[in-house]
C-alpha positions, 0 to 999 in steps of 0.5 A, a space after each residue: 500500500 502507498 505510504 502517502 495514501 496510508 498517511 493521508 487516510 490516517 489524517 481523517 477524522 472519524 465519520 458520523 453517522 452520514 459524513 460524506 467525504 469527496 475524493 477528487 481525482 480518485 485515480 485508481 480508487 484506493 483512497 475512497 475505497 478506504 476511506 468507505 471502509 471507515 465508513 464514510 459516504 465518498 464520492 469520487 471524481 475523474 477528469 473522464 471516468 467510466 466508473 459507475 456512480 463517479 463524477 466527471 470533474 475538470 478541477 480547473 473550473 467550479 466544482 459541481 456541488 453545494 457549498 457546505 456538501 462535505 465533512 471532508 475533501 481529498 485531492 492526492 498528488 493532484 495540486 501540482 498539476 492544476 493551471 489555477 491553484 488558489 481557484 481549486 482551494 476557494 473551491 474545496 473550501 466553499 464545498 467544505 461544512 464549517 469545521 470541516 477537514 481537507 487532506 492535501 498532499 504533493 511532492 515535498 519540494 522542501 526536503 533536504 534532497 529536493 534542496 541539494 538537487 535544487 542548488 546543483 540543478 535549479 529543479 526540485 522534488 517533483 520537477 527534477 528536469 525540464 518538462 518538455 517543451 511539446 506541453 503546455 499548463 493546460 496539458 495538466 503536466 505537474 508544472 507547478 510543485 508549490 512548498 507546504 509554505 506557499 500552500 499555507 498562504 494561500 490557504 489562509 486566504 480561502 478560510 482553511 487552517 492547516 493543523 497537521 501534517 502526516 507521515 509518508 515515505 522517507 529515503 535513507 539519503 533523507 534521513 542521513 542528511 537531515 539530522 545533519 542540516 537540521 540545526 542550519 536549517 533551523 536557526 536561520 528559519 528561525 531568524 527569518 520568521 521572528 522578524 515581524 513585530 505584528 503580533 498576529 502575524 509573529 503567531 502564524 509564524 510561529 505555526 508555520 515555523 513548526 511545519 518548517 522544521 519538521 520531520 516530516 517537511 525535511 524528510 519525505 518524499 511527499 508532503 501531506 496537509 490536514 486543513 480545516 476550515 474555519 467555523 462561523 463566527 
């Protein structure tokens, strides 16, 4: 089984009695047969599916459901290959009831093997080479690998909290060198976060900061975030 897949489903919350969870782009339908197993109500999306009772969806443009549908949304190694990221996450986030969870993961562009391949190369985790010039954004390449930082931010924005982040897999070379880089890496982060005197702002990143210097973030391969959204006032 996935790594990424287990680690994303073990950041679910428990179903009610009639939760209903989205699952989009459910590929090989993996994660929405475990997440019924749990006993979630999920319905699954494709770009094209000829599977029975899914729901054809284009993630580039407003998802067709209610707002307020959801208890829970999935979207697995989907994110990067999107032409419109901020769009996709208003989206999840007005499908989401309030307190709701959204599951989120992408190739960790920041772990230390991504980041010494960067330095020699120019390219991260997820994007190692050049994508070949025959495509465009709209091909639906994974063009765009965004860091668990920038995805924070922009989420934010959207009414969704992130307040954890799971476990996937992690190679040997990764877990040799972050131990070693891991007192650079967070001491400088921590000077650059501390550099704010508005006090809300030096409390998200103080959060943020967490997520920044985590095993997690320095170590595997992808990157899996737990949102949730904000309750009414």
């Amino acid at each position: 089984m996935s790594e990424r897949v287990r680690g994303a489903i073990a950041l679910a919350p428990a179903p009610g009695a009639s939760s209903r969870a989205l699952d989009l782009s459910a590929g090989d339908g993996l994660s929405s047969r475990m997440l019924a197993e749990r006993g979630w109500r999920v319905v699954s999306t494709e770009y094209r599916t000829r599977n029975r009772g899914w729901v054809a969806v284009n993630l580039d443009h407003d998802l067709p459901f209610r707002s307020a549908s959801f208890e829970l949304v999935m979207m697995l190694e989907v994110i990067e290959h999107l032409a419109d990221i901020p769009h996709i996450l208003e989206e999840i986030a007005r499908v989401m009831r309030p307190g709701g969870v959204a599951i989120v993961t992408t190739p960790n562009r920041l772990n230390v093997s991504s980041r010494i391949h960067y330095l020699l190369s120019g390219y991260y985790k997820g994007r190692r080479a050049p994508l070949a010039y025959k495509y465009r954004v709209a091909d639906g390449r994974n063009w765009h690998v965004m860091g668990l930082n920038d995805l924070h931010w922009i989420a934010w924005g959207t009414g969704l909290r992130m307040d954890a982040i799971g476990r996937s897999r992690r190679k040997l070379r990764a877990r040799i060198l972050a131990p070693i880089l891991w007192p650079l890496i967070a001491g400088f982060s921590w000077m650059l976060y501390g550099r704010v005197k508005d006090p809300a702002q030096r409390k998200i990143n103080r959060e943020l900061l967490g997520f920044m210097t985590s095993a997690s973030l320095l170590m595997d391969e992808n990157i899996i975030m737990r949102f949730r959204k904000r309750e009414e006032p």
